[in-house]
C-alpha positions in Angstrom: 0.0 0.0 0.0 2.9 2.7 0.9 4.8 1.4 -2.1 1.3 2.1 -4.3 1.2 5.6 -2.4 4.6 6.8 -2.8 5.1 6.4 -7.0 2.4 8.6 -7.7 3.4 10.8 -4.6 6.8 11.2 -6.4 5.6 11.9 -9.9 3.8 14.2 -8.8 6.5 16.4 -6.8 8.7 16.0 -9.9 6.3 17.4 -11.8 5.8 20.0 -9.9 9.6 20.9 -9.8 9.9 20.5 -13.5 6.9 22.7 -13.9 8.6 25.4 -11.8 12.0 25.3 -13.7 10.0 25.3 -17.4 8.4 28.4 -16.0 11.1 30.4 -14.3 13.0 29.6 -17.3 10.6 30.6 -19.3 10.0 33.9 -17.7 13.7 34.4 -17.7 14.2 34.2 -21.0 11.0 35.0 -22.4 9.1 38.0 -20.9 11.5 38.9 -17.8 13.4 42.2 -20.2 9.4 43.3 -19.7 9.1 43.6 -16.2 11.9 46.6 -16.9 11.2 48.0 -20.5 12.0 51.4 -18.7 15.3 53.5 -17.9 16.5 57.0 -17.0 20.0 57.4 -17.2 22.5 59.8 -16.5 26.2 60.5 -18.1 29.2 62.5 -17.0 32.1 62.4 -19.7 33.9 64.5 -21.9 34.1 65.6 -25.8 36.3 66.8 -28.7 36.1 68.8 -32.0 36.7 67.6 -35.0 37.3 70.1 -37.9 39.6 72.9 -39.4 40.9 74.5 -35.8 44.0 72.6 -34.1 44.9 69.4 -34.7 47.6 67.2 -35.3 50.7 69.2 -36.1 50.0 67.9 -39.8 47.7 68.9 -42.6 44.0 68.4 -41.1 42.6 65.4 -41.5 38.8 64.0 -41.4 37.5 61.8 -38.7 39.1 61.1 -35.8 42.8 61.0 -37.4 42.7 64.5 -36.6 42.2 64.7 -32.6 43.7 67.7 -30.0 43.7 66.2 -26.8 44.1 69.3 -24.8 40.8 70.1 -26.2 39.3 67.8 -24.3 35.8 69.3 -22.7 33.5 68.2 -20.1 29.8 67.0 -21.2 26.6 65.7 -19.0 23.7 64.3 -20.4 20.0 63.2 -19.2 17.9 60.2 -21.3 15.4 57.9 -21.3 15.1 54.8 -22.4 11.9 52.2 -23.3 12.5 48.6 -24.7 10.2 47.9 -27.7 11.8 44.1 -27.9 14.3 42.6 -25.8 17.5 43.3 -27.8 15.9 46.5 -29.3 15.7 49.7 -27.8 14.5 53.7 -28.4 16.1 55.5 -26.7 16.0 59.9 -25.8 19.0 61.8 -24.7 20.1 65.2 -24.1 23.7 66.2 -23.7 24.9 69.7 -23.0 29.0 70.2 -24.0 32.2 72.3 -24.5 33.8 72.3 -28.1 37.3 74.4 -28.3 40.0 74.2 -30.8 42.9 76.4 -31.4 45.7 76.4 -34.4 48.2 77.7 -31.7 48.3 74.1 -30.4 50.0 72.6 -34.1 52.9 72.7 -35.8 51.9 72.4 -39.1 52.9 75.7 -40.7 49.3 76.6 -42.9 47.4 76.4 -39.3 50.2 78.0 -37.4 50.2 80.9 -39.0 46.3 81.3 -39.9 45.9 81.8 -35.8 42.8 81.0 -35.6 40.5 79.6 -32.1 37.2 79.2 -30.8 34.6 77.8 -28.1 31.0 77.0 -28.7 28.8 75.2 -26.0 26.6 72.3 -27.6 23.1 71.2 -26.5 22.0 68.0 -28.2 18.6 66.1 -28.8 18.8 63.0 -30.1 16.3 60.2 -31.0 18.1 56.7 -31.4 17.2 53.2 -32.2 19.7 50.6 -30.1 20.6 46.9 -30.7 21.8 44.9 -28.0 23.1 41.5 -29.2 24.5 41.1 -25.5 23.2 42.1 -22.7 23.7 42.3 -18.7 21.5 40.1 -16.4 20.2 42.6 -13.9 19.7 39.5 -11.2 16.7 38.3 -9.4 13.6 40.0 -10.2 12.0 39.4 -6.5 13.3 40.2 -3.3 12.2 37.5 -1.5 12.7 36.6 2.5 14.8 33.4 2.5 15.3 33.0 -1.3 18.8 33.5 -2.7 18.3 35.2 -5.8 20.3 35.3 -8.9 23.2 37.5 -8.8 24.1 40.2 -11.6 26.0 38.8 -14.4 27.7 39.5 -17.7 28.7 42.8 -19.9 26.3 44.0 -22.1 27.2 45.6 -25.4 25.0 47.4 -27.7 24.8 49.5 -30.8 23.1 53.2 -32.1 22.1 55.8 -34.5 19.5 58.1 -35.1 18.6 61.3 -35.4 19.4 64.7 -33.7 19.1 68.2 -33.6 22.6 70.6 -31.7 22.7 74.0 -30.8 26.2 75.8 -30.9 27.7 79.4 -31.0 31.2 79.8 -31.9 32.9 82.4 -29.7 36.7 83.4 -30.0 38.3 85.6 -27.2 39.7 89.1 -27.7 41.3 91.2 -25.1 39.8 89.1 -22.4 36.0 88.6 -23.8 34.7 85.6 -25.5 33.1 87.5 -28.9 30.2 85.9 -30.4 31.3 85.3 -34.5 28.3 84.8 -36.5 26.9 88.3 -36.3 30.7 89.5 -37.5 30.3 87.3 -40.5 34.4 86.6 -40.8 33.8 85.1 -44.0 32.0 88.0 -45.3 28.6 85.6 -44.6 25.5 87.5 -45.9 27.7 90.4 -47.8 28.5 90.5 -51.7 29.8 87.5 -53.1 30.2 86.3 -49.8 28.7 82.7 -48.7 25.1 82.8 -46.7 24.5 82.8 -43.4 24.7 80.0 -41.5 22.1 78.5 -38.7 23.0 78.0 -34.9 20.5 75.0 -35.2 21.4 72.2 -37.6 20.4 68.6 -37.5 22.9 65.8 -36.9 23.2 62.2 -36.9 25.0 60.0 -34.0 25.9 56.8 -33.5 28.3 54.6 -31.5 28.8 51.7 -29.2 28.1 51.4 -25.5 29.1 48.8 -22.9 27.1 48.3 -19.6 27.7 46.1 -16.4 24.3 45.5 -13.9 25.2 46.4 -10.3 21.7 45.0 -9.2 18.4 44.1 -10.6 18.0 48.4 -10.9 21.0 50.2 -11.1 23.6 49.6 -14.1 26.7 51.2 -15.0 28.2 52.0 -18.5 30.4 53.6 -21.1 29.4 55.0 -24.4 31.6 56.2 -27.1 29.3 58.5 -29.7 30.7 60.2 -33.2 27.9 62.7 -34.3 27.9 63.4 -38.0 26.7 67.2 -38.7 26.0 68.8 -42.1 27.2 71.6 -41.4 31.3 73.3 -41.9 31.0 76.4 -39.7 30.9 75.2 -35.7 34.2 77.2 -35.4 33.1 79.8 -37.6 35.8 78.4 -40.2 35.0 76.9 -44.2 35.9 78.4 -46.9 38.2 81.4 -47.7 39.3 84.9 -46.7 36.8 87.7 -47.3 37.9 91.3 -48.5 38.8 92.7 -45.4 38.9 96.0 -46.1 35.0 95.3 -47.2 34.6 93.7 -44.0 35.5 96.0 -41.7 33.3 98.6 -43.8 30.8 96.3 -42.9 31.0 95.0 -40.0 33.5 97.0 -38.0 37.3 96.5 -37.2 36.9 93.3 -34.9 35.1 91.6 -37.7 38.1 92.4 -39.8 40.4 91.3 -36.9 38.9 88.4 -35.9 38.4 87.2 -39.3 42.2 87.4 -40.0 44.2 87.1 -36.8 47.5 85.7 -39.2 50.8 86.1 -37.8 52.1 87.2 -41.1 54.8 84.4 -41.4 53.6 83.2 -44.8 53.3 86.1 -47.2 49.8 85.8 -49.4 48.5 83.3 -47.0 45.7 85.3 -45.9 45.0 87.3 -49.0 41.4 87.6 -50.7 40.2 84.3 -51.9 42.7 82.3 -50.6 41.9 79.4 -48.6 40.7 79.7 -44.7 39.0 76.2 -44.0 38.3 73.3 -46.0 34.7 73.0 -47.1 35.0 69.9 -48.3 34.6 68.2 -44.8 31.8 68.8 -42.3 32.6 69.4 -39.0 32.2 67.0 -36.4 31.8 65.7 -32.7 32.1 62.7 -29.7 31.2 62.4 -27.0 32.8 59.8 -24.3 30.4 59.2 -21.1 30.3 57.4 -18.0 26.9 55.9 -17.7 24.8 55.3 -15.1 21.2 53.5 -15.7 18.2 53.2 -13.7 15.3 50.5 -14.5 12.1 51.4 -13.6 10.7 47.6 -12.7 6.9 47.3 -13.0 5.5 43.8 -10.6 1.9 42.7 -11.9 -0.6 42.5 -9.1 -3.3 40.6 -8.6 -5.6 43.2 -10.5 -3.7 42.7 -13.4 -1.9 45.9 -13.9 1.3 46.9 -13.1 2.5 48.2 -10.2 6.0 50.0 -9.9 7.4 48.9 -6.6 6.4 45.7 -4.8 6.9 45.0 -0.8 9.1 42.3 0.9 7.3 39.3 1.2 7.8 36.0 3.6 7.1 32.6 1.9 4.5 30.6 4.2 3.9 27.5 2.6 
């Protein structure tokens, strides 16, 4: 009789145990990334110019191959993200930053001499789709009295680009004030046969790559390298060539003729009308570096059916 009781006693505690496994697994891998389709997160970090200004003491180059690490500014930024799958993400961030470049940092003899420099904060929008074809385990959902749950685990890595829209106002100093350029119009912008004026706002595209490491099943730490393509050549008010400057400064004034012609006269012609000033050819550019940190906003179904953002400690009575 016990032997009769205990077979189908058995089966039905393995079942039981197999049913639970199936089901945490299947939660786990399934429909867990739901309970957390929601993030703020907040970055400290730095960026860098890329365009005509500074440099490498050699002839500019695009991209990155053309860095000045003493140009190196600080940026913040403030996002949200929301999970439409589990390895795809839309994501919103805005980053305020410093962008600086000066020829009196190179060697190369064409930017040496031109003299040129200017600051411009940044604000950034951006709009970005992300792919994450790794990604961190957060740890155990519940926090459960008596249950050991799963610890955080693994880097994630993940992939974007979108859209944005940036903000910027080159400035260059002179005798101790930072001088807005646009208005001066250094390349005789907006006067005869000079080019058109340029907009402050202009639309950009970024992308990048971004690691992240889950200190707990909320909080999640991260790095994010971002290049932002613009379609624009004048964030340091520098593109194409030297304006009449006697014009100019009937114009504009003598600090428009100053500022648009600062040379230091060691390369006779250089800086004559019509020659060149920047390099048009090449849109100016941006990064961004940032330390990450990420906060999931978990939602807990209740017994009503709808989510709930927080859920209490609970004690397992059986």
């Amino acid at each position: 009789m016990r032997s009769t009781l205990t077979l189908p006693l058995l089966a039905f505690l393995a079942g039981i145990g197999l049913s639970s496994t199936v089901n945490a697994q299947y939660f786990r891998n399934s429909s867990y990334w739901k309970t957390h389709r929601s993030e703020i997160s907040v970055g400290l970090g730095i960026t860098n110019f890329l365009g005509e200004l500074g440099g490498r003491d050699q002839i500019g180059s695009p991209f990155v191959w053309d860095l000045e690490f003493s140009q190196t500014k600080p940026a913040l930024s403030l996002g949200y993200r929301y999970y439409l799958a589990k390895r795809l993400s839309l994501r919103g961030i805005g980053t305020y930053g410093i962008l600086a470049g000066n020829d009196n940092l190179t060697k190369e003899p064409f930017r040496e001499n031109r003299n040129l420099s200017f600051k411009s904060s940044i604000i950034e929008a951006q709009a970005c789709l992300e792919w994450h074809p790794y990604q961190e385990q957060p740890g155990h959902l519940y926090d459960l009295r008596g249950v050991k749950g799963m610890a955080p685990s693994r880097v994630g890595l993940y992939f974007f680009g979108g859209v944005g829209v940036f903000h910027f106002n080159p400035k260059a100093q002179f005798d101790g004030t930072w001088v807005e350029l646009r208005p001066l119009g250094t390349e005789g912008q907006g006067l005869p046969d000079g080019p058109d004026e340029y907009a402050l706002m202009q639309i950009c595209i970024p992308m990048g790559v971004g690691i992240r490491k889950a200190l707990n099943k909320t909080m999640t730490i991260g790095l994010e390298l971002q290049y932002t393509k613009t379609f624009t050549d004048y964030i340091d008010d520098v593109s194409g060539v030297y304006y009449d400057r006697a014009a100019l400064e009937e114009a504009r004034g003598p600090l428009a003729a100053y500022l648009s012609d600062p040379s230091l006269g060691e390369i006779p012609g250089q800086t004559n009308t019509g020659q060149q000033r920047g390099y048009s050819n090449h849109n100016d550019g941006y990064i961004f570096l940032k330390a990450q940190l990420h906060y999931k906003l978990f939602k807990y179904r209740s017994s009503s059916k709808k989510y709930r953002t927080r859920a209490r400690r609970q004690k397992i009575v059986f």
